[in-house]
C-alpha positions, 0 to 999 in steps of 0.5 A: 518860353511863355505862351501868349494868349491872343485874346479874340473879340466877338465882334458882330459880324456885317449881316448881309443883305436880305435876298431879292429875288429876282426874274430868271433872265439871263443876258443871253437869254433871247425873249419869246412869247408864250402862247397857251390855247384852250378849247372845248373841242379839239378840232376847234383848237387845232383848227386855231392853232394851225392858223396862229402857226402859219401866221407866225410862219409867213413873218419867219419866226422860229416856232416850237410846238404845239406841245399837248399840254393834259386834258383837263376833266371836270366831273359832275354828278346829278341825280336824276329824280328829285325826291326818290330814287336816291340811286338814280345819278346820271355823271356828266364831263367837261373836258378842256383840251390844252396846248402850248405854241413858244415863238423864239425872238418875234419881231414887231410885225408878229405880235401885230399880226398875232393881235389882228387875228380872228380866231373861233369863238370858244377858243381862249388865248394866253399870251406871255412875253419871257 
């Protein structure tokens, strides 16, 4: 018996196409505004959420939230005498209080109402369509 030797070519393999990445959507996935509020003052910031919330109520949106998002704390330190007394500092804090609102498949009247309205001055708004 003779053994034959197959006799394997490299040959060069098809490289594959580099990776695109591409948005996470799936096809069933159903669209909704993202909705981020900051604030100064915590009051203020509720005060504005639960108006953006019946807003969004009064057109039957599916709302999820408020979610807390963390306090944000911004420290400084100054001293308190110009020249001498090196030791004498006094510490002051900025807090940025944060929260989410995620409105489930709004409708075109939603966002039109959600644009027209007024909110506190001191309260900034994100909106983000996924």
């Amino acid at each position: 018996m003779a053994t034959e030797k197959s006799t394997i070519k490299n040959e060069a393999k098809p490289k594959a196409a580099p990776r695109v990445r591409k948005a996470k959507k799936a096809e069933g996935e159903i669209p909704h505004l993202r909705i981020r509020v900051r604030a100064y003052e915590h009051k203020i910031l509720d005060a504005s959420l639960k108006q953006i919330m019946d807003t969004a109520a009064r057109y039957d949106a599916e709302i999820h939230g408020p979610v807390p998002l963390p306090t944000e704390i911004k420290k400084y330190t100054v001293n308190r005498a110009s020249f001498i007394d090196k030791n004498s500092r006094e510490q002051f804090e900025m807090r940025v209080h944060k929260r989410l609102i995620d409105i489930i498949n709004p409708n075109p009247k939603v966002i039109e109402a959600l644009t027209n309205l007024s909110l506190p001055s001191g309260v900034n708004i994100d909106v983000k369509m996924m």
